[in-house]
DRENDOSE-53808 format. One record per residue (C-alpha): x, y, z; residue in one letter. Coordinates in steps of 0.001 Angstrom, whole numbers, plus 500000, padded with zeros to 6 digits. Layout:
! residues N
XYZA...
***
This chain:
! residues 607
086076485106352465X089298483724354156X092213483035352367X093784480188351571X096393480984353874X094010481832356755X092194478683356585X095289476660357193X096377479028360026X093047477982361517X093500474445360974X097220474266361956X095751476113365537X093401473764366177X095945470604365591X098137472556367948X095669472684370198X094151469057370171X097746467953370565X098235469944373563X095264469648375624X095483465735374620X099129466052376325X097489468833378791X094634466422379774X096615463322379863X099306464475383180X096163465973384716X094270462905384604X097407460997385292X098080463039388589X094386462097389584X094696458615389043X097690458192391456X096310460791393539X095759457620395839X098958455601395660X102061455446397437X103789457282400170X107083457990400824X108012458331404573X111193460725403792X110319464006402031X107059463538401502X106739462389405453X108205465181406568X106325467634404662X103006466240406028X103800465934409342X105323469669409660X101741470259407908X100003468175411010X101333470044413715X101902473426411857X100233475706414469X102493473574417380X105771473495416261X107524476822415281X110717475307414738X111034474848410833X113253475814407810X110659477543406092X107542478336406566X105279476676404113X104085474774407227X101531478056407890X100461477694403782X099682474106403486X099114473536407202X095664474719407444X094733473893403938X095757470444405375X093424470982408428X090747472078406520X091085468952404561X090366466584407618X094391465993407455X093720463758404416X096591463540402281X094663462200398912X092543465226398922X095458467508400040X097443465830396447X094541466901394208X094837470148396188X098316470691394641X096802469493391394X094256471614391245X096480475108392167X099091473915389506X096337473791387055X095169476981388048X098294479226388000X099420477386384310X096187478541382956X096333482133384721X099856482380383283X098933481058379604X096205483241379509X097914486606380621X100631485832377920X098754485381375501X096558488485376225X100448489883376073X102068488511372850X098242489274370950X099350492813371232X102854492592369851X101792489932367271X099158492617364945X099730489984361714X098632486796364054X095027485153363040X092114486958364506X090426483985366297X090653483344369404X092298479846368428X094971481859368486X094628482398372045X093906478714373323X096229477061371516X099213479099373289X097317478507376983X097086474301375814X100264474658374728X101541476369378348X099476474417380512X100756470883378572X104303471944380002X102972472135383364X102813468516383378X106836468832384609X105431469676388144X104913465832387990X108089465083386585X109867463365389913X108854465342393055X106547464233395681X102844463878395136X102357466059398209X102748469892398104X106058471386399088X107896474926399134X109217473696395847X105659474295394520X105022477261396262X107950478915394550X107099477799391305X103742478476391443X104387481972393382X106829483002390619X104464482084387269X101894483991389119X104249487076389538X105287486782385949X101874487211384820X101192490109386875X103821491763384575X103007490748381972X099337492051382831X101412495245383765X103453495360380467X099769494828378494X098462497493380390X101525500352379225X101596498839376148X097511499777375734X098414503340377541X096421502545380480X097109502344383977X097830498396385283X095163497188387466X095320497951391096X094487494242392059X097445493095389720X099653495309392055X098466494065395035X098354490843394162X101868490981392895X102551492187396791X100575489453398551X102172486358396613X105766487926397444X104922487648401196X103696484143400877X106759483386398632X109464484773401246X107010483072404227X107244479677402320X111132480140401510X113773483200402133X115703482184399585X112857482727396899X114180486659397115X116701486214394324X113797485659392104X111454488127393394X114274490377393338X114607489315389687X110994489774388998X110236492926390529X113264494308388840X111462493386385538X107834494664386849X109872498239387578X111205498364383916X108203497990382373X105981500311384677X108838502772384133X107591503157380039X104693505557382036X107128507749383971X108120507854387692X104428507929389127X103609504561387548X106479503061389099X105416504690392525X101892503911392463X103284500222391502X105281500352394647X102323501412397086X099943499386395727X102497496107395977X103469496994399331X099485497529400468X099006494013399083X102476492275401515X100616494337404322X097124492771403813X099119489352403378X101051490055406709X097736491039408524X095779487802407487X098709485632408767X099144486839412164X095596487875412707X094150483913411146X097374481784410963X100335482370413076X102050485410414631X104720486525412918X106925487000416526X106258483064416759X106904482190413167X109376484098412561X111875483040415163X111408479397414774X112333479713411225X115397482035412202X116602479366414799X116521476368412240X118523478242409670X121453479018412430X121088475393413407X122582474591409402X124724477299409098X128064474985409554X126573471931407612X124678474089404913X126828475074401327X128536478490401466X126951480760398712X130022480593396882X130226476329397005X126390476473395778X127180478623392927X129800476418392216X127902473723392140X124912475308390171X127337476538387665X129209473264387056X126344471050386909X124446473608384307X127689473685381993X127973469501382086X124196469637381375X124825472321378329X127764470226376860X125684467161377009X123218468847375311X125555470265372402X126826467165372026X123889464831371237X121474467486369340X124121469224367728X123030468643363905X119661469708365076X120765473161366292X122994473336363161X120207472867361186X117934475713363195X120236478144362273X120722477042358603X116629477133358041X116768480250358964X119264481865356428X118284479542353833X116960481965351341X119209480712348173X117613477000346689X121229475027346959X120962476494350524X117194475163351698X118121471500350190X121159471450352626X118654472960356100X116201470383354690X118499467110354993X120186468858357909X116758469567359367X115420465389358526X118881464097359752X118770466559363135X115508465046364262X116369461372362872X119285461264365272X117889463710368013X114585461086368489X116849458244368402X118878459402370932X116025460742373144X114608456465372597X117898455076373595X118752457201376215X115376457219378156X115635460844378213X111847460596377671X111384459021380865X110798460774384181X111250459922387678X114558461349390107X116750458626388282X116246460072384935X116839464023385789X120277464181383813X118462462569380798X115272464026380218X116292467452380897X118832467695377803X116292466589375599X114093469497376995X117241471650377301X117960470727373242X113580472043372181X114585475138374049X117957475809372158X116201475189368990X113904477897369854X116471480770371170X118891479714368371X116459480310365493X115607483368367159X118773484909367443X119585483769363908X116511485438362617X116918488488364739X120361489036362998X119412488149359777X116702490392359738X119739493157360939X121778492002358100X119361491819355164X119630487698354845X115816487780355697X112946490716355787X112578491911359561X110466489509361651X108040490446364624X111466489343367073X113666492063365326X110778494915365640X110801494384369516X111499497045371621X113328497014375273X110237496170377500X109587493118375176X112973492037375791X113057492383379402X109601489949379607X111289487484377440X114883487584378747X112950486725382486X111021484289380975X114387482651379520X115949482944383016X112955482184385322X112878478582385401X116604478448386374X116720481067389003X113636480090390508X115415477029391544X117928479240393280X118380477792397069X118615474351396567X121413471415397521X120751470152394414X121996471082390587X119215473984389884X118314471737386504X116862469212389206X114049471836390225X114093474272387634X112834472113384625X109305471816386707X108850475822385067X109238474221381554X105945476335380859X107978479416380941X110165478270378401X107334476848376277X105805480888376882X109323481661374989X109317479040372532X105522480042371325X107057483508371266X110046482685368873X106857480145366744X105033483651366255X107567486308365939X109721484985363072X106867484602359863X109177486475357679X111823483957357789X111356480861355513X108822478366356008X111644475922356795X112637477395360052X109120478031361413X108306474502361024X111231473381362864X110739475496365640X106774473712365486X108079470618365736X110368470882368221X107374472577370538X105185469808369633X107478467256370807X108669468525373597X104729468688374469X105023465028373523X108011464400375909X106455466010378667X103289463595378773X106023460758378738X108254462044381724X104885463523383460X103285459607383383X106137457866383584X107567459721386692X103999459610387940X103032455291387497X106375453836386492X109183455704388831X107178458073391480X109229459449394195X110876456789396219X108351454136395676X107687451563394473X105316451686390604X101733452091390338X101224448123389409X102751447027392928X100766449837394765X097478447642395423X097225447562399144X094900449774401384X097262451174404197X095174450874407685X096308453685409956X094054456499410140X096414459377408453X097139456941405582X093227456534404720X092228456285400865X095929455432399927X097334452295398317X100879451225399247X102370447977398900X101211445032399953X104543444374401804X104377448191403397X100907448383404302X101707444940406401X104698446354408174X102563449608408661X099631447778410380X102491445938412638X104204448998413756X101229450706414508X099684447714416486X102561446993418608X102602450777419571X099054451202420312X098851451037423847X101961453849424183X099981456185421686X096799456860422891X095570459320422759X096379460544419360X099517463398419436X102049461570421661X105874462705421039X107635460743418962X111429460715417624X112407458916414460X115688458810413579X116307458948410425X114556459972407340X111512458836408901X109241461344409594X105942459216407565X106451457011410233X105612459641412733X102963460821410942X101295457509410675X101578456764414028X099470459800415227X102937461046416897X103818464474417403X107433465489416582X109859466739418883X111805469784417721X112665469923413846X110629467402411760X113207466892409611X115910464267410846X118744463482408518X121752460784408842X124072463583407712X122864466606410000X122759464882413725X123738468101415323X121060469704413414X118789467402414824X119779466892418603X119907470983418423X116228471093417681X115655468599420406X117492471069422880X115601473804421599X112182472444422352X112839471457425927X114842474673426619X111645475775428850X111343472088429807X109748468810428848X107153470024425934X105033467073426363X102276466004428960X103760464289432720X104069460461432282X104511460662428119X108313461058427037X108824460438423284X108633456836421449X111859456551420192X112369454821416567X115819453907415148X116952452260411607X120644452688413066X122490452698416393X121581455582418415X124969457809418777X126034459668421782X124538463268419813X120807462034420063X122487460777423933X122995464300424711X119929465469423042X117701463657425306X119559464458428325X118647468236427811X115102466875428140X115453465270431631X115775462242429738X118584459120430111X118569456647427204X119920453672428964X118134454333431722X114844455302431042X114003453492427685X113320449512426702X113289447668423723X109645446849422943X110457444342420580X112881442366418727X113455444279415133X112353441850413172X108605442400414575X108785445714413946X109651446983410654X113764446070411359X113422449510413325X114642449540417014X111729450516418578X112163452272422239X109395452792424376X109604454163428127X110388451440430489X107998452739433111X105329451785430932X106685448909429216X106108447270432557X102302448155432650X101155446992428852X100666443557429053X102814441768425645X
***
């Protein structure tokens, strides 16, 4: 008969549970329902139109083009399906990774509850946090997902490696080889994603290294006969590597004198994480006071004082979370919603620490976190780093990206949950709590980034109207939007038929392109603040000459003045601006964009 004791484990795991795949099922659902709405002509745009033409135009910054491209293809270029595609591989990989750490952590917890509601709470619990994939970025899939996705997958294959020495058994030859493949596909999607492969495989070495020297070679082998297989199906299905590669290469020397020096970017990283840390401190700091208190409270005057420090921590940690928004997601609301996700986290490590010590010291008996040995330490030190150096590469403060991993720090924080049962019940449930709600504050950034601030549109209430060009079928923009859409596109039908005509937007505009059936010219990507960039990619694709059929030079588009750099740019195509191109219409009819068309054939379409 189960104890007392037992039958409220089993009850307090299936709470857990309900409340995370409530949370779990909520952003999923969510991310379906606006599967549909919106588009956003900048990043999103560009994304999906290096995905349209991403067996025809080598010249890229990465080369997540030849991941998504023919997924996109395959798709019938439909962008609604291609967003429930992303949806579908970030549910995936959250679940792979919940499940191999928990098959983990079973083995180094022998006192948790044998049920397997053990098990699925810890994968709800994971795959809730997954819901920050939806926290601000674009609906569409970018490199940003591939790197988060490629990493969680190469943190389970150690941890399926670290299960494996831990059981005395040899780790799976696929897990090897899989490990291998998603590395290529990482460093194909984004170079920079080697600091944390680097970091990873680093880890993976450690642990294979608790079975000797020929583990860690057979490791090696078997990862590198996985990259090879990887590197086979891409230039024998995809692309050829002497193709890819060099267009990728040439891009990355076009930035090299507007990009951040490594030293700037770790500047910046390194700055922006300390303001984020102090902010932190500062508004949950009676709530990490009182995690460290529960922990050592082991005298009666001692528990009353964590108990009112405990009540008053989360009375003044939820109110500021309320007034601050920092529940709310979206790009606006980065700096706030990651220190209240930043503040669950620190409540976590800091009760761990304290109970690792006072389990050292005597204050408390040993816990589960004070019996674990080096290998155990390596997994959850990467786990602690991951999100943040996974982010690594980036313009931006690597809080921006690196909070979409929250499910590796949720991994840590169910970790801390299960390891410390020998300190007093105080602490424990504090550490609960805080997991809980950050599960709760997760479905509230996840749906509010998602219908009330998506990326650089407008909210889903406004998003009503069907857009009518062909690559925008199935999704609802607004009304406004899907008028000026219909214009454009009308006014430029006669220059763009058939489909795949070249077309320059300059800037930010690449959606534009996209809906217009237009084909870019160079670089996809044009940005106000790299014009050489841009007019270099232009040179680069007519170095061999004019890469686009006799009789159909580029549409041009502009939202500003053209400059004398785009000027140039054309000229190394054959091409002179003032000479060879015509306003088709005044602005006003067309989107406020200056719209250019050739003036050879702006004589032949009737207006």
């Amino acid at each position: 008969m189960d104890s007392v004791g037992g039958v409220r484990r089993r009850w307090g795991l299936l709470g857990v549970l309900v409340v995370a795949g409530a949370v779990a099922a909520w952003w999923i659902v969510s991310a379906g329902r606006v599967a549909n709405e919106g588009f956003d002509i900048t990043d999103e745009g560009y994304y999906l139109l290096s995905y349209r033409w991403w067996d025809s135009n080598p010249l890229a910054l990465t080369g997540v083009q030849y991941l998504y491209g023919p997924v996109f293809e395959l798709l019938g270029y439909d962008i609604v399906r291609l967003r429930f595609f992303r949806l579908l591989t970030v549910v995936v990989v959250h679940l792979a990774f919940g499940y191999s750490f928990m098959r983990w952590l079973r083995g180094r917890r022998p006192g948790a509850p044998p049920t397997r509601l053990w098990e699925l709470a810890g994968i709800a619990t994971i795959l809730a946090a997954g819901g920050m994939c939806y926290s601000w970025l674009p609906m569409s899939p970018g490199y940003n997902d591939v790197i988060l996705l490629g990493s969680l997958t190469l943190v389970a294959c150690v941890l399926w490696m670290a299960t494996a020495v831990d059981r005395d058994r040899p780790a799976p030859f696929w897990v090897l080889m899989v490990a291998g493949a998603v590395i290529g596909l990482m460093v194909l999607a984004k170079w920079t994603s080697v600091v944390v492969i680097g970091l990873i495989v680093v880890a993976a070495l450690v642990v294979l290294a608790g079975q000797g020297a020929r583990a860690v070679a057979r490791g090696i082998g078997y990862a590198v006969a996985g990259l090879g297989v990887v590197a086979l199906l891409v230039q024998v299905f995809v692309v050829s590597l002497e193709v890819a590669i060099p267009g990728i290469m040439t891009v990355n020397q076009f930035i090299a004198e507007t990009s951040y020096t490594p030293t700037a970017l770790l500047h910046v990283y390194w700055s922006t994480g300390l303001e984020l840390v102090e902010t932190t401190l500062r508004h949950h700091a009676v709530l990490l006071v009182a995690a460290a208190v529960a922990v050592v409270g082991r005298w009666p005057w001692l528990r009353i004082v964590a108990a009112v420090l405990v009540a008053a921590g989360f009375v003044l940690s939820v109110r500021r979370v309320v007034a601050d928004d920092a529940a709310v997601g979206g790009s606006v609301h980065i700096a706030d919603y990651t220190v209240t996700l930043l503040a669950a986290v620190l409540v976590a490590l800091v009760t761990a620490v304290a109970a690792v010590v006072a389990g050292r010291y005597g204050l408390t008996r040993p816990s589960a976190l004070s019996r674990e040995k080096a290998r155990g330490w390596v997994v959850l030190g990467l786990l602690v780093v991951l999100p943040m150096v996974q982010a690594f590469g980036t313009n931006n403060p690597l809080y921006t990206i690196g909070f979409n991993a929250f499910a590796a720090w949720a991994a840590v924080m169910i970790a801390v949950v299960t390891g410390i049962w020998a300190v007093p019940v105080l602490a424990r449930l504090t550490v609960g709590l805080v997991t809980v709600a950050s599960l709760v504050a997760v479905a509230s950034i996840s749906y509010t980034g998602m219908f009330l601030h998506p990326y650089r549109s407008v909210g889903h209430a406004q998003l009503t109207e069907p857009a009518s060009p062909e690559p925008l079928k199935g999704l609802y923009v607004q009304p406004a939007a899907a008028r000026n859409y219909a214009a454009l596109e009308a006014a430029l039908r006669p220059y763009l038929q058939p489909p795949g005509r070249p077309v320059l937007a300059f800037d930010k505009m690449a959606g534009l392109v996209l809906l217009l059936q237009g084909k870019p010219v160079g670089e996809a990507w044009v940005a106000p603040k790299e014009r050489n960039r841009t007019a270099a990619g232009i040179e680069e694709a007519c170095r061999t000459g004019q890469p686009w059929s006799p009789g159909r030079p580029p549409v041009i588009l502009l939202n500003r003045r053209i400059s004398e750099v785009e000027i140039t740019a054309l000229r190394a195509c054959a091409l002179d601006f003032a000479a060879d191109y015509e306003l088709l219409a005044p602005p006003s009819r067309t989107m406020n964009l200056q719209v250019y068309v050739p003036r050879d054939e702006r004589a032949t379409v009737t207006p």
